[in-house]
C-alpha positions as CSV (number, residue, x, y, z in Angstrom):
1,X,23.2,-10.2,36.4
2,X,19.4,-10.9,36.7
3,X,17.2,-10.6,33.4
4,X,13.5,-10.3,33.2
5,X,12.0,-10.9,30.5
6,X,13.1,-12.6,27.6
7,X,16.8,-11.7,26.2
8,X,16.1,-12.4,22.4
9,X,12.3,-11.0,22.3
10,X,11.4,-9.4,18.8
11,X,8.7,-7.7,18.7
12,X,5.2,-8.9,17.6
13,X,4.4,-8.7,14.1
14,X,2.9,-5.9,12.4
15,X,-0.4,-6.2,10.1
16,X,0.4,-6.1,6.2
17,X,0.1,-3.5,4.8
18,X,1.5,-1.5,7.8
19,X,4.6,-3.1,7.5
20,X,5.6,-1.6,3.8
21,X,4.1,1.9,5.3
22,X,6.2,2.1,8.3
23,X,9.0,4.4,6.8
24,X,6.2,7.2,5.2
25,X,4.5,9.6,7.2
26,X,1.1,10.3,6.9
27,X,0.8,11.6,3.4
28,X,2.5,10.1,0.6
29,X,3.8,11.7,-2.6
30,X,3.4,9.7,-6.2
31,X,7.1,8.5,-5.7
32,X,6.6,7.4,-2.2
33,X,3.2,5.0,-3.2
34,X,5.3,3.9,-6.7
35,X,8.3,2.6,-4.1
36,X,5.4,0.7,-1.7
37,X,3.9,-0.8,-4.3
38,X,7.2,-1.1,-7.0
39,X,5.7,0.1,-10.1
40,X,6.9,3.2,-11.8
41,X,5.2,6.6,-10.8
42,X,3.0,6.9,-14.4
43,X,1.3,3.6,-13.5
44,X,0.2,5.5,-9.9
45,X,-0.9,8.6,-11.7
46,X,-3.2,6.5,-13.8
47,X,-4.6,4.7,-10.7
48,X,-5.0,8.6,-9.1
49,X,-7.0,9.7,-12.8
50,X,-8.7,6.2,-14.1
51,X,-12.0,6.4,-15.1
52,X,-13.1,3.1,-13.5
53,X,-14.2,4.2,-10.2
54,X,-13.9,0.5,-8.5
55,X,-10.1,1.3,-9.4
56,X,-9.2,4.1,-8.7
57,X,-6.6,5.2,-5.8
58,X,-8.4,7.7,-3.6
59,X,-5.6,10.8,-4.0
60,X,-5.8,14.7,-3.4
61,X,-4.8,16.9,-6.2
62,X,-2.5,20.1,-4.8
63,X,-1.5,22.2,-7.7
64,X,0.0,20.0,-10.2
65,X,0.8,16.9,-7.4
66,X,-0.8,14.4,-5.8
67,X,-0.8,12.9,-2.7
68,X,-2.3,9.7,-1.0
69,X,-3.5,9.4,2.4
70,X,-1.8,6.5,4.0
71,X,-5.3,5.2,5.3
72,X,-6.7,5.1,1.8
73,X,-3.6,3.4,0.4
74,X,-4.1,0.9,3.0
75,X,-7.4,0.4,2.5
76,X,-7.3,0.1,-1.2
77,X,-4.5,-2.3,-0.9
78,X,-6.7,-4.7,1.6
79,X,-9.7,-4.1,-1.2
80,X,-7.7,-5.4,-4.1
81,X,-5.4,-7.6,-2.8
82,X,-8.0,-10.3,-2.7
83,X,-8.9,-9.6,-6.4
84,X,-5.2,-10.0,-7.6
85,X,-4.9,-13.9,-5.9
86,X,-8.7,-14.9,-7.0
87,X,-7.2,-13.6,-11.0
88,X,-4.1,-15.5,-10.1
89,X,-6.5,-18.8,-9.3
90,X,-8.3,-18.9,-12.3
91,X,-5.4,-18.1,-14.8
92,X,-4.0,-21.4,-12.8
93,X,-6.9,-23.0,-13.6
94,X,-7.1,-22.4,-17.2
C-alpha cells in the first residue's frame, strides 16, 4: 500500500468567526444568532432595535421576524470583539 500525502492531515484552520457560522446558512433567524453568540433571543432583539447606532446588529425586519446576514454578523463580531477584551483590560486594571 503506497500513501501520498500525509495519513493524519487535518485540515487547515478556519478564521474565527467562520468557525461558529459553519453550521448556518446564509441567513440567520434570532434563535440561530442567540445559539452563536449564547445569549438568550431578547438580548438579540435588543441588539436588532437599540437606539445606539455604534451597537446595533445590522438585521432585516420580514413581517414580525428578523433575520441577520451572516456577513454582517461576522463583521459586527470582528468590530466588537476588540471592544469587549480592551473593557476586560481596564476592569483588570482597576
Amino acid at each position: 500500500m503506497v500513501t501520498i500525502g500525509r495519513v493524519n492531515e487535518t485540515p487547515a484552520p478556519t478564521a474565527w468567526p467562520e468557525v461558529m457560522l459553519a453550521p448556518y446558512g446564509e441567513m440567520l433567524t434570532v434563535t440561530d444568532v442567540a445559539h452563536v453568540l449564547n445569549v438568550e433571543p431578547r438580548n438579540v432583539r435588543g441588539l436588532l432595535t437599540t437606539a445606539d447606532a455604534a451597537s446595533r446588529l445590522p438585521g432585516v425586519k420580514i413581517g414580525k421576524s428578523w433575520r441577520v446576514a451572516r456577513s454582517q454578523l461576522t463583521s459586527y463580531l470582528v468590530r466588537h470583539q476588540n471592544e469587549t477584551a480592551i473593557s476586560q483590560e481596564e476592569q483588570a486594571t482597576r
